[in-house]
Every structure is written in C-alpha cells, then in structure tokens.
C-alpha positions in Angstrom: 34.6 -22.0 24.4 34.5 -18.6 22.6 36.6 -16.8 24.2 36.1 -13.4 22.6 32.1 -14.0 23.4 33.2 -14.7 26.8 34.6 -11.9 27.9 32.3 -9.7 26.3 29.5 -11.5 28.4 31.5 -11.3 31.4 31.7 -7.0 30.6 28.5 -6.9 30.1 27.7 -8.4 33.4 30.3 -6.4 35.4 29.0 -3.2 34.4 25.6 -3.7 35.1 25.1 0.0 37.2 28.3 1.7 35.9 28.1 4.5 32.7 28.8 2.2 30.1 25.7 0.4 31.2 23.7 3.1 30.9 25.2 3.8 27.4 24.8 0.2 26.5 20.9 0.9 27.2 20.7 4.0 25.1 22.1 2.2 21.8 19.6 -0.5 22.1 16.7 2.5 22.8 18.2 4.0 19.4 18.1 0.8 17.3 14.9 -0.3 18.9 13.2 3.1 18.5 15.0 3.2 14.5 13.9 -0.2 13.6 10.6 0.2 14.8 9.9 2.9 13.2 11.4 1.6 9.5 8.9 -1.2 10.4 6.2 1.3 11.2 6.9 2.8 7.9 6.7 -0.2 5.6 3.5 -1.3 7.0 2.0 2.0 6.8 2.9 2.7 3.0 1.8 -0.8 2.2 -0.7 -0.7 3.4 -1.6 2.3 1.9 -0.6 1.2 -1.3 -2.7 -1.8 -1.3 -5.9 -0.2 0.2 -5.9 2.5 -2.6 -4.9 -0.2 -5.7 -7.6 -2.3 -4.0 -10.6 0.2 -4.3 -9.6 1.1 -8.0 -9.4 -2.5 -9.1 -12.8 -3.5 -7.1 -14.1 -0.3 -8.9 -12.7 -1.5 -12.5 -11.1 -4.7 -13.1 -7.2 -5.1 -13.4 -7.1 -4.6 -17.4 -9.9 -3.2 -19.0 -11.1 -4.3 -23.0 -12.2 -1.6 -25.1 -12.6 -0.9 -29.0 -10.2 1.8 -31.2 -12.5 5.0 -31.0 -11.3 8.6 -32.3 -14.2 10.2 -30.0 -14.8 10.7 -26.0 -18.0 10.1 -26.2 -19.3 7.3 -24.1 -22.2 6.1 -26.5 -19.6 5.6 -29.1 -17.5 3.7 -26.9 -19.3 -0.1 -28.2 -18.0 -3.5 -28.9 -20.1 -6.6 -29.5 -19.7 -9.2 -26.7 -20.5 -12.1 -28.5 -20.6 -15.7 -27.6 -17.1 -16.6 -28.7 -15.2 -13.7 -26.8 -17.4 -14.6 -23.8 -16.1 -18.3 -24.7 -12.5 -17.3 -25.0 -12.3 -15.4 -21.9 -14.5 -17.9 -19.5 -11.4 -20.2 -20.5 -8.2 -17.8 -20.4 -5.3 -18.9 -17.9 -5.4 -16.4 -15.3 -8.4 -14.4 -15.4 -10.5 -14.5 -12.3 -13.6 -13.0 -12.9 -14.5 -10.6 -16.1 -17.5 -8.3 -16.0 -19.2 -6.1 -19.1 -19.7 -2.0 -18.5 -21.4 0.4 -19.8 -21.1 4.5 -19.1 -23.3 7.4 -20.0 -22.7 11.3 -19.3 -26.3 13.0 -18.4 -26.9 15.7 -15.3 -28.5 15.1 -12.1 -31.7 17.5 -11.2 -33.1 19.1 -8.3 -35.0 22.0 -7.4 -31.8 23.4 -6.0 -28.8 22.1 -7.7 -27.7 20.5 -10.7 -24.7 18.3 -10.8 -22.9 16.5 -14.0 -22.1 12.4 -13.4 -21.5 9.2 -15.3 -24.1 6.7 -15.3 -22.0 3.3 -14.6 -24.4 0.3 -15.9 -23.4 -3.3 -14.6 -25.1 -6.4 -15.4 -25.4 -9.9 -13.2 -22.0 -10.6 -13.9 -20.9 -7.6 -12.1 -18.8 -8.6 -9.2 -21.3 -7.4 -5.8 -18.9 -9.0 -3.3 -16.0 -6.4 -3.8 -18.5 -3.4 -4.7 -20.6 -4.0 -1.2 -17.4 -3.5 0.8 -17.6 0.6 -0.3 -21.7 0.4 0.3 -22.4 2.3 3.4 -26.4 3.0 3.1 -29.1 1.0 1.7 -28.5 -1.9 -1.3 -27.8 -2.4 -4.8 -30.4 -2.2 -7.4 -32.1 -5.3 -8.1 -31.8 -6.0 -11.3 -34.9 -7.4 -14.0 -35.3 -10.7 -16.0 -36.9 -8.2 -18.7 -36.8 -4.5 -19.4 -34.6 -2.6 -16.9 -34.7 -0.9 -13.0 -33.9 3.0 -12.4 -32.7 2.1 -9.5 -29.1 3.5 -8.6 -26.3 3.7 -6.4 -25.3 7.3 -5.5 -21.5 8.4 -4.0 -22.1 9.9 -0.4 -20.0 12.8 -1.9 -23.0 13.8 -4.6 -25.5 12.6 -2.0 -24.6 15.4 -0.1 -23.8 18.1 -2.8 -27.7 17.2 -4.0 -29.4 16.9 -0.3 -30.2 13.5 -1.4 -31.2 10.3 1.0 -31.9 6.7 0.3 -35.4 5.9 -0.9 -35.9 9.4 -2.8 -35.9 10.2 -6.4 -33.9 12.6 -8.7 -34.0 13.2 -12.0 -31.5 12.7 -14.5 -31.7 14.3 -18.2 -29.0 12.3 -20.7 -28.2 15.8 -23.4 -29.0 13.8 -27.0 -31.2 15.0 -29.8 -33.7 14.1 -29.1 -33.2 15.1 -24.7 -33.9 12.1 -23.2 -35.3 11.8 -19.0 -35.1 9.0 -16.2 -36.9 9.5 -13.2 -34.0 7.1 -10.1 -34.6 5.5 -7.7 -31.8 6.0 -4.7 -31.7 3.0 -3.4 -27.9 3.1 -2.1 -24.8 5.5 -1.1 -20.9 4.1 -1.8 -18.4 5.5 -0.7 -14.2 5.1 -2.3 -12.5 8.0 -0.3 -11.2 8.4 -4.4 -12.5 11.5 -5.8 -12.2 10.0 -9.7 -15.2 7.6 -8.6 -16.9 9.5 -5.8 -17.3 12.8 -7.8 -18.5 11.6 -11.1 -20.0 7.9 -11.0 -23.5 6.5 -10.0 -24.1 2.6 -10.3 -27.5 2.0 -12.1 -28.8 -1.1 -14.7 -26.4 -2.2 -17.8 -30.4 -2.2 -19.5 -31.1 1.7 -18.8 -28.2 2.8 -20.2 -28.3 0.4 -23.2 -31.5 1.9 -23.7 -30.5 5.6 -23.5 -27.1 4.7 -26.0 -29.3 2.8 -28.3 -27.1 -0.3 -28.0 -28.9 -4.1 -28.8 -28.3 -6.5 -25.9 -24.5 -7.7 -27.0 -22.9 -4.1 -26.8 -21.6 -3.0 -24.0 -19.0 0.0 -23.4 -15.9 -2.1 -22.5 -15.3 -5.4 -20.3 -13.4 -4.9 -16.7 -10.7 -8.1 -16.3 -9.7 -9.6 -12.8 -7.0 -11.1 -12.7 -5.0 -14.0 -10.5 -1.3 -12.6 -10.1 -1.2 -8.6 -10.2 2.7 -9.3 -10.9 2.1 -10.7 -14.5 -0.4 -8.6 -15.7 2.2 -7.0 -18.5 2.0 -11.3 -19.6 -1.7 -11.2 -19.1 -2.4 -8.2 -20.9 -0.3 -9.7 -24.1 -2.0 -13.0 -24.0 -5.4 -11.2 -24.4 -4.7 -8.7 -26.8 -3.0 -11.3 -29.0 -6.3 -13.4 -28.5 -9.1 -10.7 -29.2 -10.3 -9.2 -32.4 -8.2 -6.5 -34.0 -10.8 -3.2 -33.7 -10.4 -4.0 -29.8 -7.5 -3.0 -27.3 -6.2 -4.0 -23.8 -5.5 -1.3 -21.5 -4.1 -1.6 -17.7 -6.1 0.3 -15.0 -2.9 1.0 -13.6 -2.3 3.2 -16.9 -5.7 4.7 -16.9 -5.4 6.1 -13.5 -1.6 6.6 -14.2 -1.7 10.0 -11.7 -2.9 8.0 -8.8 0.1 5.0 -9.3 2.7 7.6 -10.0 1.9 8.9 -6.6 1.7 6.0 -5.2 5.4 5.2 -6.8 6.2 8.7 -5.1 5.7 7.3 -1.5 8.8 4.4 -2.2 11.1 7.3 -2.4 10.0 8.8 1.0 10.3 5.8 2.9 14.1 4.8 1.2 14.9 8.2 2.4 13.2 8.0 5.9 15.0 4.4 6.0 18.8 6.0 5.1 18.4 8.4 7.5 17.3 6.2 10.1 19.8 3.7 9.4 22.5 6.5 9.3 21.5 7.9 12.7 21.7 4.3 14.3 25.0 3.9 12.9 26.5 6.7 13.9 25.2 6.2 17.6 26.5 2.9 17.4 30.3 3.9 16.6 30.3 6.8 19.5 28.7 4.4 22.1 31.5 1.6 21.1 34.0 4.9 21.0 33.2 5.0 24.8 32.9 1.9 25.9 36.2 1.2 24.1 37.5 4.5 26.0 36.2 3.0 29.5 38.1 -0.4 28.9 41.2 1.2 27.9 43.0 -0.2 31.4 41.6 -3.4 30.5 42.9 -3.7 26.7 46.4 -2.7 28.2 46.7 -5.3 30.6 45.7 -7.9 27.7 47.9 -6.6 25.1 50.5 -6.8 27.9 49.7 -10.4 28.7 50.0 -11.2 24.7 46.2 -10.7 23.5 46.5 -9.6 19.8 44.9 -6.6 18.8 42.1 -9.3 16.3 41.1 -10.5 20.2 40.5 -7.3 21.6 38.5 -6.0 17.8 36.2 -9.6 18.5 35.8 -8.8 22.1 34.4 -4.9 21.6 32.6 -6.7 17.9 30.8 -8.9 20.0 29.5 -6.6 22.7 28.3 -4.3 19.5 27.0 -7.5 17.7 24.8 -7.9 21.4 23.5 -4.6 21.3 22.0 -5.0 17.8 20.8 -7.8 18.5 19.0 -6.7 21.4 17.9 -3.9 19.7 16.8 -5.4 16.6 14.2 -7.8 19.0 12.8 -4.7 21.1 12.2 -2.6 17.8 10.3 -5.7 16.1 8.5 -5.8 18.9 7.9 -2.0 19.0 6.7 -2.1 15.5 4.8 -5.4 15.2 3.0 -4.4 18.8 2.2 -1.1 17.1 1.2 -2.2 13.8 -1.0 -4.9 15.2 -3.3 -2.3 17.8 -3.9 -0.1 14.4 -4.5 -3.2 12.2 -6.8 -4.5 14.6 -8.1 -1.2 17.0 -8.0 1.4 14.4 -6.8 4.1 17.0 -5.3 6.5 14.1 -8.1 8.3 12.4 -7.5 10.0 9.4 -9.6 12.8 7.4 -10.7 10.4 4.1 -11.3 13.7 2.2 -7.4 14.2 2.3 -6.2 10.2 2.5 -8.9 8.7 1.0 -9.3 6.4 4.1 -10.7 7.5 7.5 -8.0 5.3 9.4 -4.1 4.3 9.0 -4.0 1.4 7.0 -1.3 -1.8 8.2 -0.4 -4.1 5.7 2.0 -7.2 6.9 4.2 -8.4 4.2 7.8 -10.0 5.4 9.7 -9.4 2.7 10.4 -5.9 4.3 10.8 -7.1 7.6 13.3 -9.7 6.7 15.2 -7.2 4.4 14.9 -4.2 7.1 16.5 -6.7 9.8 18.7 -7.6 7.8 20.3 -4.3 6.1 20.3 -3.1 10.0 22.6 -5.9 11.4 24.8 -5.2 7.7 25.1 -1.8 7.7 25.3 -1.0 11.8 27.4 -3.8 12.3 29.9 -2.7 9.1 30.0 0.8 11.1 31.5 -1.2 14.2 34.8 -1.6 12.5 35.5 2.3 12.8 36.0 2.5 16.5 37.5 -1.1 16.3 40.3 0.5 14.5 41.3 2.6 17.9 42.7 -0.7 19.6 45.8 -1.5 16.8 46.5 2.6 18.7 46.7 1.6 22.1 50.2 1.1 23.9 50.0 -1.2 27.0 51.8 0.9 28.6 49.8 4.2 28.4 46.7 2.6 28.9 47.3 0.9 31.4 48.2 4.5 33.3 45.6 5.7 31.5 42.9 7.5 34.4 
C-alpha cells in the first residue's frame, strides 16, 4: 500500500466539515472555474478562426491562379483556360475541386441611389454547395446552355443600401467606351457577415461578364483552387506554380486577405495571455491553500517526525492531497467547459451583432489538441507550484509543532 496516498485519503476524510474542508472546496472551485474557462476560450477562438477562414475560402478557393498584369483593371485580368491546364489540374495530388472566375467593376442604378460593386461571374463548375450555405433569400441564377442569364445574386448589405427585394430589377451600367447597360434580375440575397464580399460583390453568369470584357469562351479572370490539407498549401502552391505556364502566378487567399489572417493571428496572443494569467492565478491559490492546510496539520507533522517519518513522507503526503485537488478540479472544469461549449454549439444561446463579428452567434469549435495540452500544462505547472509550501515541512521542529495551538 501507498502509504503517503493513504494518509492523505484518510485527511481528506477526517476533515470533511472542518476549515480545511472548506478550503479544499475553494481550490477545486478555482481550478475548475480556471480550466473551464481556458477551455471556453480555445473553443471560442477556434471556432472563430475556422468560421471566418471557412466563409473566405467558400467565397474564393484556398490558392487562387492568375496571370502577371501591371494594371487593376479587372477586364485585363485574362488567362486562357485551355484544355491542357484543365487536364493538369483535374489530375493534381491534392486539389479538391477548382473553379474559373471572372470580375467586372460597373455601378448599380436606382431612382434613388447609386452604389459601385463587382460583378463576380461563375460558371457550372462553380462550387453551389458551399456558396448556398451564405444564401439566405431566393436561389442562384440558373444558368444557359447558350447565350447568358442576368440573373444575380445580391449581398443583403447592398440589398438594403438599394431598397432592393428578390424578384425585382436594377440596372447596372459597366463605365467603358463605349457605356455599356444590363437590365438584373434579383433572384437571390447572400449574406458573409465579411464586409470585403458583402460590400462590393454580386454573383451573376461567367457568360454576361465575358460578354461585357470582350473575352472568347476560354478566358476567364483567374481560377479559385480547393484544396485537401489547408496545412500543406505552402507544398501545394509550389507544385502548381512549377506546373503552370510562365505568364501565370499562384497566390494564397490567405495572402490576399492578409488584414483579415493577421487579425486572426492577433487573437493567439489574447488567449496565451488570458491562459498565463489563469494559470498563474490557480497556482498561486493552490500554494496558499496547501500553506494552510500544511498550517492546520502542523500537530500532526510533529508527532510523525517524532515517530521517525522523514521530512520526503510528510512533502508526498501534503503532494498527494494537492495532486487530489487538481485532479478534482481538472474533471469539474472539463466538465464546466465541455457542458458549456456543447449548449452554444448546439443551442446557440450567445447572440452576437454580425455587423461587428461577422457572425450573429458565438462560434464552438472542438479540437483536442488544446484540450489535451490545457490539461496537461495545468497538472505541470499547478502541481510544480506545490513544491513551494512543501518546502515549509524540512522547517518544522517536532517539538514546537507539536505545542503548536
């Protein structure tokens, strides 16, 4: 039998009612409470993280293919998708899915307001699944065997700015010599919470804005890449750069949108900091609540050291009782976090205001890796701390203690 666990489980029991009880219930409230909330925070920020990444790559591919241009212009923006690029990416390792794009800059009209967008064309490639997910009125336009559909997709954002519904029309004038005019259909309304999409792009035919560009039916404005593994993409993007023709370049979305992922970086930093102080706080509760339970005992380590207990006893005695408390602490605050964590992921009883989070609800994102290294660096770190008060028993003299009142 252990006898250091043995008489720590027979303390434990013994002062079930007494002060050091109730101090023994406040350190596992503290861990609990700390751990939890480090939980809380992973999930949130992850889950933030990936809700964001997701609606930019749904909205653009992980890597994007487009040609060497000295201009801004969108109609200069062309490259030739012919059959053997086509060929070479159908049969790349690690691409997904690919999908042609086209853009065009022209000004939305009413008899009120005028507002500047990007025309975004897709084709039947483009990938509906992910884009329907951000649809919240109406459809997508249906797209022609021959010729081309002004139907579009409007943002709720410059549905609203333009007092437009689904199933009106607007007019849109593209500024070229010579002017050119569509009369759209709004057959839809997406919404991204992301005001680099929301603000600026509508979703029409690949065909209208071919027409409008003057483009013959193999240019397109760039091709959007999906990937399988968002960890390699550095590997993917060499591997298709080194395949594709010179004039052409690989870009990351990750770098296009490089103020969104900075931020995103940003929020790391706030939760390492949230987590040292948390961990720091729970630490330093843990050595004053040993500090008195070590003062309470003090009769009690006298009378062992008198009967010949070495002073490495007593330290595994008081280790154990602090090991206990952890523990306990660590399964109530997983149990805090993951019951927490799981009535947002599910319930959705956080709102938030999209036009600040982009979002209109706390995202939860479960990933153990974080979870396993939280429990972990708390039984480390809080159990390393436990070895400052466990230097106080080398101190004590039998003989005082056991006087000691």
């Amino acid at each position: 039998m252990n006898l250091p666990y043995f008489i720590s489980a027979r303390i434990s029991q013994q002062a079930k009612g007494s002060f050091s009880s109730i101090i023994s219930r406040v350190a596992v409230i503290s861990i609990a409470v700390g751990v939890g909330s480090i939980l809380l925070s992973f999930m949130i920020l992850l889950g933030f993280q990936d809700k964001i990444k997701d609606k930019i790559y749904s909205f653009s591919g992980h890597l994007i293919i487009s040609k060497y241009t000295l201009t801004n212009a969108y109609e200069d923006r062309v490259l030739d998708l012919t059959d053997s690029l086509a060929y070479q990416l159908d049969n790349m390792p690690g691409i997904v899915h690919w999908q042609p794009n086209a853009f065009r800059a022209g000004l939305l009209k009413t008899p009120e307001e005028v507002q500047g967008v990007v025309v975004k064309g897709f084709s039947k490639r483009q990938d509906t699944v992910a884009f329907k997910r951000h649809l919240i009125e109406g459809r997508l336009p249906m797209l022609k065997e021959k010729g081309y559909t002004t139907e579009v997709v409007l943002s709720k954002k410059i549905a609203r700015y333009l007092r437009l519904n689904v199933g009106e029309d607007v007019l849109i004038y593209f500024i070229q010599n010579p002017p050119r005019y569509r009369k759209l259909q709004i057959v839809g309304i997406y919404e991204t919470g992301l005001e680099e999409f929301d603000e600026n792009i509508i979703y029409g035919d690949m065909g209208m804005v071919r027409r409008i560009n003057n483009w013959n039916a193999q240019e397109v404005g760039g091709i959007e890449i999906f990937i399988d593994d968002i960890s390699n993409i550095d590997q993917y993007r060499e591997d298709i750069f080194d395949a594709i023709d010179h004039d052409l370049y690989v870009e990351k979305v990750s770098d296009k949108y490089l103020q969104i992922f900075d931020w995103l970086s940003l929020l790391n930093r706030n939760v390492v900091i949230f987590l040292v102080l948390i961990l720091f706080v729970a630490g330093f509760s843990m050595v004053s609540i040993l500090l008195i339970l070590i003062m309470e005992r003090t009769q009690m380590v006298g009378v062992l050291k008198a009967m010949g207990a070495s002073s490495k006893l007593l330290r595994d005695i008081f280790l154990a009782n602090g090991i206990r408390l952890i523990i306990k602490g660590l399964g109530w605050g997983n149990l805090l976090g993951f019951g927490i964590g799981l009535a947002q992921y599910y319930g959705q009883i956080i709102p938030l205001d999209a036009a600040s989070y982009y979002m209109d609800h706390v995202p939860i994102s479960f990933n153990w890796v974080p979870v396993i290294g939280v429990n972990l660096l708390v039984i480390i770190l809080i159990s390393g701390s436990l070895f400052i008060p466990l230097s106080v028993i080398s101190r004590i003299q039998p003989i005082k203690s056991i006087r000691f009142d």
